[in-house]
KEVEXKE-283732 format. One line per 10 residues: their letters; for each residue x, y, z of C-alpha. Coordinates in steps of 0.25 Angstrom, whole numbers, padded with zeros to 4 digits. Example, Ala and Ser with C-alpha at 12.3 -4.5 7.8 and 13.67 -1.06 7.14 Angstrom:
# KEVEXKE-283732
as) 0049,-0018,0031 ~ 0055,-0004,0029
This chain:
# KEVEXKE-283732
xxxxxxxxxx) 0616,0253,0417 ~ 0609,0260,0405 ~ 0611,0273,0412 ~ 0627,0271,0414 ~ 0627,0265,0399 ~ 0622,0279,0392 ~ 0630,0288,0404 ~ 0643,0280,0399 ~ 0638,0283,0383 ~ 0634,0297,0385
xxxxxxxxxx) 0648,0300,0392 ~ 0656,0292,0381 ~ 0651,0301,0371 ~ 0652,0314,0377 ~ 0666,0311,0379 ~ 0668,0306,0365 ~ 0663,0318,0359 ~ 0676,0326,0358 ~ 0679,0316,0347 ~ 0665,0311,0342
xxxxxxxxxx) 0662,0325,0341 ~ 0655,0325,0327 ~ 0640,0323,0328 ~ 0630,0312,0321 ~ 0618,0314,0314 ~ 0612,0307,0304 ~ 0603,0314,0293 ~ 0618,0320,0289 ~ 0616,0315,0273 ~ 0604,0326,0273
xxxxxxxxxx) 0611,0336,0281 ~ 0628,0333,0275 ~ 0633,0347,0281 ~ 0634,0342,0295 ~ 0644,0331,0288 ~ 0652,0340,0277 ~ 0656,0354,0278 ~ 0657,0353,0263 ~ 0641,0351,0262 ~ 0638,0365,0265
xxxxxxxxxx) 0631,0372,0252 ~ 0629,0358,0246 ~ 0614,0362,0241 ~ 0609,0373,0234 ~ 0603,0379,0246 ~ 0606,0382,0260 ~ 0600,0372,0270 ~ 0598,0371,0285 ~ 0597,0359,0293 ~ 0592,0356,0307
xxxxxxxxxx) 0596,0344,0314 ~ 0593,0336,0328 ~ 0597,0323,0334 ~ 0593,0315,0346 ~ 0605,0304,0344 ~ 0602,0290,0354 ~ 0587,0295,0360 ~ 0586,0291,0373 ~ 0602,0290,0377 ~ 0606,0297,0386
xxxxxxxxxx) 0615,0309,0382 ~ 0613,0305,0367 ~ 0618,0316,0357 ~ 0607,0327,0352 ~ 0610,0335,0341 ~ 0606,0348,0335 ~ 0611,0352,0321 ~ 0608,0363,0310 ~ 0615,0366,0296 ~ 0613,0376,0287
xxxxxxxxxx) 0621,0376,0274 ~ 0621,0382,0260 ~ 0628,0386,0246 ~ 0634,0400,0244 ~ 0643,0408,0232 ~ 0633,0398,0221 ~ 0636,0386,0230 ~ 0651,0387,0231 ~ 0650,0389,0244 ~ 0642,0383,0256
xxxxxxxxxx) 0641,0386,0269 ~ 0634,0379,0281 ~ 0633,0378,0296 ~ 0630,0365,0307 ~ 0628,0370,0321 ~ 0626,0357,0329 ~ 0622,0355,0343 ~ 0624,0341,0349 ~ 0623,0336,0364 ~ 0629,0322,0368
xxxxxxxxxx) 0629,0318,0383 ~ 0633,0328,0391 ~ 0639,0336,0379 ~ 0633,0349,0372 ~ 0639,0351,0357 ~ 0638,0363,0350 ~ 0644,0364,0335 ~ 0644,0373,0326 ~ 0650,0374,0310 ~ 0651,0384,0299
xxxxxxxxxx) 0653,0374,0284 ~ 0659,0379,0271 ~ 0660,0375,0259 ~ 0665,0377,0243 ~ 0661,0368,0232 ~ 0663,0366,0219 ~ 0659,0362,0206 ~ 0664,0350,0199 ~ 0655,0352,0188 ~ 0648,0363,0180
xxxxxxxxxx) 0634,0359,0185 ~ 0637,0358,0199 ~ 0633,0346,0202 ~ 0646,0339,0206 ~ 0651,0349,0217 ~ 0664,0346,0229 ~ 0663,0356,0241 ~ 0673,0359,0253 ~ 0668,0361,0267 ~ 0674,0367,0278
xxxxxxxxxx) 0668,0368,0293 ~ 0670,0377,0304 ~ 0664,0377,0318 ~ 0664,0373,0331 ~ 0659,0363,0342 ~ 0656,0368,0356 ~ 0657,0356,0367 ~ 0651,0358,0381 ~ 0649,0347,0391 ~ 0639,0347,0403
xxxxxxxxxx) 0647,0342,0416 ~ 0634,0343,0422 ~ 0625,0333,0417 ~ 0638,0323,0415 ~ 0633,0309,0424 ~ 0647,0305,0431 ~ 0648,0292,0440 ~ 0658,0302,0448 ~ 0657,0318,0452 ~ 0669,0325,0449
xxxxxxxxxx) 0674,0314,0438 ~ 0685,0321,0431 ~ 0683,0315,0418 ~ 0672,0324,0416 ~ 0679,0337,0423 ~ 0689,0336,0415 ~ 0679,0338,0401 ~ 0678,0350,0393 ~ 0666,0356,0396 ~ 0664,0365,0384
xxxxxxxxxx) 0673,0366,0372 ~ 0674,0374,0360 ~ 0679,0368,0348 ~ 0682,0373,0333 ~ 0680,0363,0320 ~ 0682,0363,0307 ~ 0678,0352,0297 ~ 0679,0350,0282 ~ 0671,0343,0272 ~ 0671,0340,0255
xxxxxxxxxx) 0659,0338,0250 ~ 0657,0331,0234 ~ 0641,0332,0231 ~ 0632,0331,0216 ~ 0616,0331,0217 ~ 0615,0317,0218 ~ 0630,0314,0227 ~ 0639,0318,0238 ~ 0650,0315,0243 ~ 0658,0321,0257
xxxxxxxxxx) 0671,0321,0267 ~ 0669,0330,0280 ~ 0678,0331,0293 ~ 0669,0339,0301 ~ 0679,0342,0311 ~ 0693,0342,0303 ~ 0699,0352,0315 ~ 0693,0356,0329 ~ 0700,0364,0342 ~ 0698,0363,0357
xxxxxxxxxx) 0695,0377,0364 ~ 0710,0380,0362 ~ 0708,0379,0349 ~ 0719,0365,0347 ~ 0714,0357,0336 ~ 0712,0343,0340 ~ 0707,0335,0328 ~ 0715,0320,0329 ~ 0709,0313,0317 ~ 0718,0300,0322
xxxxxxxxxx) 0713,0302,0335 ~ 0705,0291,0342 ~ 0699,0300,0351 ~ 0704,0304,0366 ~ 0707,0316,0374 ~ 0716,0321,0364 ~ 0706,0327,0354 ~ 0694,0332,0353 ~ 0689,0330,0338 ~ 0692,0319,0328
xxxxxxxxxx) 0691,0320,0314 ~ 0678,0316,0308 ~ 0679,0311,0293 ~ 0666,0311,0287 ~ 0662,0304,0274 ~ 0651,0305,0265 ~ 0642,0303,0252 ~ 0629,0300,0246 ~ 0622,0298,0231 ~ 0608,0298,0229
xxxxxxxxxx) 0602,0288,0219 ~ 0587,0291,0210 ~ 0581,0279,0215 ~ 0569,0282,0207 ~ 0560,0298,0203 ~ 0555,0297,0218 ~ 0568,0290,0226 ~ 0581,0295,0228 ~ 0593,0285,0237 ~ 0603,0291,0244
xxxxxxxxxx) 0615,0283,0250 ~ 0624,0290,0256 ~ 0636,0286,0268 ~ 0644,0295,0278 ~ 0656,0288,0282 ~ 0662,0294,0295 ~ 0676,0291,0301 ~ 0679,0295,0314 ~ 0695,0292,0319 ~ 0689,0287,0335
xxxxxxxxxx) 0677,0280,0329 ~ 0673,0268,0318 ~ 0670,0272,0307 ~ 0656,0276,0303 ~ 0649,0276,0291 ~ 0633,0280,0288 ~ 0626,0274,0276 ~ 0614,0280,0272 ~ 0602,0278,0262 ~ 0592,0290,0260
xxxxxxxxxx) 0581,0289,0249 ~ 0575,0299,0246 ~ 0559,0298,0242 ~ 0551,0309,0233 ~ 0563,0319,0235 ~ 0554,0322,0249 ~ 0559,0312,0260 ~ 0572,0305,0262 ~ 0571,0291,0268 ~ 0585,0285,0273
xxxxxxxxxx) 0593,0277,0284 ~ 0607,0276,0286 ~ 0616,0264,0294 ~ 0630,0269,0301 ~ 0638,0261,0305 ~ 0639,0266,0318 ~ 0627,0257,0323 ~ 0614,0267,0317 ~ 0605,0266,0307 ~ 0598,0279,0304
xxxxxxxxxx) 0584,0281,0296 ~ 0582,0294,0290 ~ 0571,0302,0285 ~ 0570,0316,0279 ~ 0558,0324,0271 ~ 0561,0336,0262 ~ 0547,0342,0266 ~ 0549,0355,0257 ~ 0561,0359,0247 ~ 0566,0365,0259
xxxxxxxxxx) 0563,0356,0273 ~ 0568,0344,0277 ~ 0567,0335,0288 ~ 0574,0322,0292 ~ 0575,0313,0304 ~ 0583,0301,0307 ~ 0583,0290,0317 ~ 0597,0282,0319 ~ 0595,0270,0325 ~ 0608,0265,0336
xxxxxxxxxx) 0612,0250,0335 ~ 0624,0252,0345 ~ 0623,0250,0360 ~ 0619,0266,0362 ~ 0607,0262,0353 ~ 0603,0251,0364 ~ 0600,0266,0372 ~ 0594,0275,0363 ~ 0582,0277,0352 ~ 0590,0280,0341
xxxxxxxxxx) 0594,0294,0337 ~ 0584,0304,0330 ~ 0589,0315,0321 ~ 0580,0325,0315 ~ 0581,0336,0304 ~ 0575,0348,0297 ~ 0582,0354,0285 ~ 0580,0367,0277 ~ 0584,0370,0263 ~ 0584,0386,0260
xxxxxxxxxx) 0579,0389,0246 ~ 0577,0376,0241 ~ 0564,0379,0234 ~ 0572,0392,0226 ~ 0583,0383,0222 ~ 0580,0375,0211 ~ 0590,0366,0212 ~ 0595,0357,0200 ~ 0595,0344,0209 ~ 0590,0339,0223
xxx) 0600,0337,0234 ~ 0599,0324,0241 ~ 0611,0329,0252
């Protein structure tokens, strides 16, 4: 009975991923490009990030996920300029994904500590499905011939980012517009999911403020408020502190059924490294170990910069 229960799971997602198609992570509030195009060039240095996740352990045909970001400032940090290639398994689907960002900010005051930027994202998701490891109660079941095994499709997302050393603020659609292999774009945002599209519109929504709790403790609340038009609404609301400037402690709830702790160390200026572990109150949770998600970050030229403020985001 268990067996039947994750095949019928695993099956329901892969179909649904045509219009669940944007991925989950959770250490997003340390890593905000993945959310917001806009984000790109944010810091005074350019910055990679390194990304693996291991969603539901022990469920059969649970997502894995593989991400890398590299971003940074150019022109005197006008401009930014990053890149997410993402590779994500799920079932009997293989996702590949790849983004170029941009980005132009601006200055809303002399000293540039109040700034507003615009994001733009380019790229494109490559879809391929493995008929051959697909369980079916029937050979031949045309419900499964009749799937596209590969497809190609072009994206473009958007993003505005608001940001001080102490605040931020954000609006992103990841994927405003996206095309099939003939190139029709098939973004419904009022659509409530079918055969007639492949991608919805995905509204993301974002802030966060930290708070000098005392010389040595540093709070950062934040939220991301997700709207998808085929699914509830769901919110995250986080809690990070932030110890000795060295190691950030934090947990988030979403509404969604998970509760997520997180832990992330500045080892040097330039190294970090975070892991978080959600833990699943829904009936896939009664199946799994939770979900592990691990990450290492490098900051290029942190030491030669000295900047006028930490940044916390």
């Amino acid at each position: 009975m268990k067996r039947l229960i994750t095949i019928s799971i695993v099956a329901f997602l892969s179909a649904s991923l045509w219009s669940q198609q944007e991925l989950l992570v959770s250490q997003y509030m340390f890593n905000g490009l993945f959310i917001n195009p806009a984000y790109s060039g944010s810091h005074e240095y350019w910055e990679a990030t390194a990304l693996h996740r291991s969603q539901w352990v022990n469920f059969d045909g649970a997502p894995v996920t593989q991400m890398i970001e590299v971003d940074g400032p150019l022109a005197n940090r006008k401009l930014g300029l990053g890149a997410i290639v993402i590779h994500d398994d799920i079932g009997d689907t293989e996702q590949f994904e790849f983004s170029a960002n941009g980005s132009y900010h601006l200055d809303l005051d002399s000293e540039r500590k109040n700034r507003l930027s615009f994001g733009l994202r380019i790229g494109f998701t490559n879809y391929s499905f493995r008929f051959d490891d697909t369980k079916v109660f029937e050979d031949g079941d045309q419900v499964f011939q009749d799937q596209i095994s590969n497809e190609f499709v072009p994206k473009v997302g958007a993003g505005v980012y608001y940001y001080t050393d102490k605040m931020y603020a954000g609006v992103s659609v990841p994927t405003l517009f996206a095309g099939d292999n003939a190139l029709s774009f098939q973004v419904d945002s009022n659509s409530t999911g079918g055969d007639e599209t492949y991608f919805e519109n995905h509204l993301f929504i974002n802030g966060g403020y930290v708070i000098d709790a005392s010389e040595n403790l540093k709070v950062k609340p934040n939220i991301l408020i997700k709207y998808h038009p085929s699914a509830p609404l769901q919110v995250d609301i986080n809690a990070n502190f932030l110890v000795y400037e060295k190691v950030w402690i934090g947990a988030s709830y979403r509404t969604s059924a998970d509760l997520v702790g997180i832990v992330e160390f500045n080892v040097t200026p330039q190294i970090r490294i975070g892991y978080s572990y959600d833990f699943t109150f829904n009936d896939i949770g009664n199946y799994s170990n939770g979900s592990h998600e691990v990450m290492l970050g490098y900051n290029f030229g942190k030491e030669i910069i000295k900047m006028k403020s930490p940044r916390y985001f």
